[in-house]
C-alpha positions in Angstrom: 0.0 0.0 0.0 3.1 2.7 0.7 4.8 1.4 -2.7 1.3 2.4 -4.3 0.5 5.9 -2.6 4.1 6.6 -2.9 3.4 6.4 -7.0 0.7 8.2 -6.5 2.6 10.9 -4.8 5.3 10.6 -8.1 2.4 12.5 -10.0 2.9 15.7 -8.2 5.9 16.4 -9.2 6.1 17.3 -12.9 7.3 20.0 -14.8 5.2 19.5 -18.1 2.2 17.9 -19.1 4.5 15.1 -21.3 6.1 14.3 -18.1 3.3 13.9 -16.4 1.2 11.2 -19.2 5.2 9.2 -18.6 4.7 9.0 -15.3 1.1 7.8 -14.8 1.7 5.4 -17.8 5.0 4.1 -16.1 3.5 3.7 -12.7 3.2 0.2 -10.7 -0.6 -0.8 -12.8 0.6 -4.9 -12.5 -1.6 -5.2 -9.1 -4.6 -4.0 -11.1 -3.9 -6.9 -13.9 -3.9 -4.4 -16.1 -3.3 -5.4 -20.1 -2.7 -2.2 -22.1 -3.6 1.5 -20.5 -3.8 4.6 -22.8 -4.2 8.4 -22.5 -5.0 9.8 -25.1 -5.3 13.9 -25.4 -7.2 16.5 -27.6 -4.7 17.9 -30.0 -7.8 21.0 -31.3 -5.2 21.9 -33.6 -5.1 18.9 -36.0 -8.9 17.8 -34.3 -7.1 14.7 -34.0 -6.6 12.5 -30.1 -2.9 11.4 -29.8 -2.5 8.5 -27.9 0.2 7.2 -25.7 0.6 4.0 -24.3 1.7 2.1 -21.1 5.1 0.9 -22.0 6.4 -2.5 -22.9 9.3 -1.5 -22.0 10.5 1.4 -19.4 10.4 3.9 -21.7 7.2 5.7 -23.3 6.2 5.2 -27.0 3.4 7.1 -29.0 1.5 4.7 -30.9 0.0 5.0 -34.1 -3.7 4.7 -32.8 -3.9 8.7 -33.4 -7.1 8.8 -34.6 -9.8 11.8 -36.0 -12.1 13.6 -33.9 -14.8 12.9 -36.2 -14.8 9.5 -35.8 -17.7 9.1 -34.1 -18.1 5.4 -33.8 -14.2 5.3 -32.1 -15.0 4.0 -28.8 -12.2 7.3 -27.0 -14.0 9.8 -29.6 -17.3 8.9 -27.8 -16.2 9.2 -23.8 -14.7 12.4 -25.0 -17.8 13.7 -26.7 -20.0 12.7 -24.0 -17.7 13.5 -21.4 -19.3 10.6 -19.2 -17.4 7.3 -18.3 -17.8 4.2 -20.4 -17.1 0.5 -19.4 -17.1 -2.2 -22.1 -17.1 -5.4 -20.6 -16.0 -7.4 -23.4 -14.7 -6.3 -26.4 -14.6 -9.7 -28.3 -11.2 -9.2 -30.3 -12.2 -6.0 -31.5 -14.9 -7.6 -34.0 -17.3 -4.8 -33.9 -14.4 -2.1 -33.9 -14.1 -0.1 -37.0 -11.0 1.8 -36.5 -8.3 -1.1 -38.2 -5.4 0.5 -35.9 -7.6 -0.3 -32.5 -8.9 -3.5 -33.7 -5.1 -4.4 -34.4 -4.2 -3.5 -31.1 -7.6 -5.1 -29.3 -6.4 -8.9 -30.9 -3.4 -9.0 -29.5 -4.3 -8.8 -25.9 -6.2 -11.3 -23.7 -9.6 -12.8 -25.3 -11.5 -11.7 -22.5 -10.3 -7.7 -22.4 -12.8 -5.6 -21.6 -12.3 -1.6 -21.7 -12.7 0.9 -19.5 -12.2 4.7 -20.7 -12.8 8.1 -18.2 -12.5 11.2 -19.6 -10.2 13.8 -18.9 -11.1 17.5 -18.1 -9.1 20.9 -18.8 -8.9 23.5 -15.8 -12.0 25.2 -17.7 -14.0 22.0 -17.4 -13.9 21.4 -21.3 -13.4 17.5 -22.0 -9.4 17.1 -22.8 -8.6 13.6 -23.2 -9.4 10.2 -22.1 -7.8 7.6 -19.9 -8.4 4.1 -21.0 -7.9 0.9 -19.5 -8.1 -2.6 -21.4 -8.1 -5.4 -18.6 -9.9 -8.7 -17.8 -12.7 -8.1 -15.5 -12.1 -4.5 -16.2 -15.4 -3.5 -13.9 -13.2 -3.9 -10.8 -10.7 -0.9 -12.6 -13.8 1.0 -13.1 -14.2 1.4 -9.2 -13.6 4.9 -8.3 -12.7 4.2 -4.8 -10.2 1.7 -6.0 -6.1 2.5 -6.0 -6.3 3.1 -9.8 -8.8 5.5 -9.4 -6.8 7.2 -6.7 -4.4 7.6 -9.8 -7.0 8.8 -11.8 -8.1 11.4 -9.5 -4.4 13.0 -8.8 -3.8 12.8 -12.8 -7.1 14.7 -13.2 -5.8 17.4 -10.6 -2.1 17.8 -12.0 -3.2 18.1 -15.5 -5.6 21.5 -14.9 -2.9 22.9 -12.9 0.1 22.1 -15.1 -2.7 23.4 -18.0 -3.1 26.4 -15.8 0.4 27.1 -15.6 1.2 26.8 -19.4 -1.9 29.1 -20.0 -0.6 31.5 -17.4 3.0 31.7 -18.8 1.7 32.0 -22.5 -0.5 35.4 -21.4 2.4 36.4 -19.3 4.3 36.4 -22.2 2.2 38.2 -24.7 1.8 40.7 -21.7 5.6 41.1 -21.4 5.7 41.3 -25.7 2.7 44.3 -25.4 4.6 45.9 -22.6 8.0 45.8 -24.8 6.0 47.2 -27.9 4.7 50.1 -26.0 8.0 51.0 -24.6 9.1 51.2 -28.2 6.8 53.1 -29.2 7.1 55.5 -26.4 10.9 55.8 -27.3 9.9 56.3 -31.0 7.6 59.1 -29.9 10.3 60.7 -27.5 12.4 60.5 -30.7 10.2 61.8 -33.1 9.1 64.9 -30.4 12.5 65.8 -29.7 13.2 66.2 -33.3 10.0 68.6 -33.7 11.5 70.5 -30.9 14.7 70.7 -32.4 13.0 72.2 -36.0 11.0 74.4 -33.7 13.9 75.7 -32.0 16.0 76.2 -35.1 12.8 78.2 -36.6 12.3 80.1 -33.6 16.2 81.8 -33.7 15.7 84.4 -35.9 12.8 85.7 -33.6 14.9 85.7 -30.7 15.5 89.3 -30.7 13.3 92.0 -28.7 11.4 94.1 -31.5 9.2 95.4 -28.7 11.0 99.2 -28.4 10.9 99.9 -32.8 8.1 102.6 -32.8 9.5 103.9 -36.7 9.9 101.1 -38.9 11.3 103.1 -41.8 14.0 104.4 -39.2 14.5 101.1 -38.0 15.3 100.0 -41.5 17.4 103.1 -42.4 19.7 102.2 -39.2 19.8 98.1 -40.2 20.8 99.4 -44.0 23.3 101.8 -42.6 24.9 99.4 -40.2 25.5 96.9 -43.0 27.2 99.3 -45.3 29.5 100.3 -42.3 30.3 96.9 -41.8 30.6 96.1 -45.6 32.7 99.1 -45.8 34.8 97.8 -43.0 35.2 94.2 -45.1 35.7 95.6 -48.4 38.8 98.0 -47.1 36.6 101.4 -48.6 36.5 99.8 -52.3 33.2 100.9 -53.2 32.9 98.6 -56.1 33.8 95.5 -54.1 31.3 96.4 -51.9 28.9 96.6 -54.7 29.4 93.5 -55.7 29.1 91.9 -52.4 25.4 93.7 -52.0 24.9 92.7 -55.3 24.0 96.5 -55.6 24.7 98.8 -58.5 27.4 101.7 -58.1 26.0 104.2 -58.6 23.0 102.8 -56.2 25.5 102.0 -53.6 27.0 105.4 -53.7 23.4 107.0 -53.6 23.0 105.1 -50.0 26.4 106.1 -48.5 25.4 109.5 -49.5 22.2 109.4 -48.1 23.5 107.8 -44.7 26.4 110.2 -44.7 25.8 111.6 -41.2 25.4 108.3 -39.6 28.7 106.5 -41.2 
């Protein structure tokens, strides 16, 4: 009885859903007279139930009794639909079993195998999978207060939590791959902002000077004039037709404005 809860016990610790199909097909069944055991889960993806088998040797092998979803008349396809326990107490050698693969499998165990198949649940009580149990006397198996359904019972409860996990790490990261997109964005935004405050900037430097005391604009003009030709006149060393040419400004017009701003020169 310890060597049987302590299995039990094996099934809380598992890391992935995988693992945990391994470990309840790999556990002590012998005491049950089990013959072949099988879980087989929901892939929604391909609408297809994958089935694993207990091994005939120690390690795990997926068998090629995958079968369609839509196969109504599949004996696994039907507990899954119905999502209700089915025990079939003989199965004769698989005569009235139209899946070839199953029937296959069904002739090579014991004449007198019966099957017993329990669903299996996700942690948002939407049928998953089914667990299914070809024995002889197989109604004993389908005891619920029996040690294989003990098994049954702490599979059922590990799988919604490791499904739990999984779904909680998948949101977590498409959380963490929104949160890294806005933060992008925001730095793209910072970019582009600084940028407009940079062109405003450079726009806003030739306004920079206080126009607020010009009451005469035609003075204010004359004295902007005058101190360009001083400057120019400064530059050009006093030759008037350099100068000129630098204001791109006739002689004679050029002469016409030092004239005129004689006084202030």
């Amino acid at each position: 009885m310890r060597h049987r809860f302590q299995g039990a016990l094996t099934l809380l610790k598992n890391d992935s859903i995988d693992q945990l199909i391994q470990r309840f097909l790999t556990l002590h069944h012998s005491r049950q007279r089990v013959s072949a055991l099988i879980v087989a889960m929901f892939n929604a993806d391909e609408r297809r139930l994958t089935c694993y088998r207990q091994p005939d040797t120690r390690q795990q092998t997926q068998l090629q009794l995958d079968t369609d979803i839509e196969d109504i008349n599949h004996p696994l396809v039907q507990v899954l639909r119905t999502g209700q326990p089915m025990v079939w107490e003989a199965l004769s050698q698989g005569v009235r079993i139209e899946n070839e693969a199953l029937r296959n499998f069904i002739q090579q165990l014991p004449n007198e195998c019966g099957l017993f198949a329990l669903p299996l649940f996700d942690f948002q009580h939407r049928a998953c999978g089914v667990i299914a149990v070809f024995a002889e006397n197989v109604a004993r198996i389908a005891d619920v207060n029996g040690m294989f359904g003990v098994y049954c019972e702490v599979f059922q409860h590990q799988l919604c939590q490791l499904q739990e996990r999984v779904q909680l790490q998948t949101q977590s990261g498409q959380i963490r791959a929104l949160l890294k997109a806005h933060q992008q964005r925001e730095k793209q935004l910072d970019e582009l902002f600084a940028t407009i405050a940079a062109s405003e900037s450079q726009a806003a430097a030739g306004l920079s000077h206080d126009y607020s005391q010009i009451n005469d604009l035609n003075d204010a003009v004359a004295a902007y004039e005058c101190a360009v030709l001083r400057q120019r006149h400064h530059q050009c060393g006093g030759n008037l037709s350099r100068m000129a040419d630098s204001l791109d400004l006739p002689l004679r017009t050029l002469k016409y404005k030092l004239a005129k701003h004689r006084s202030r020169l």
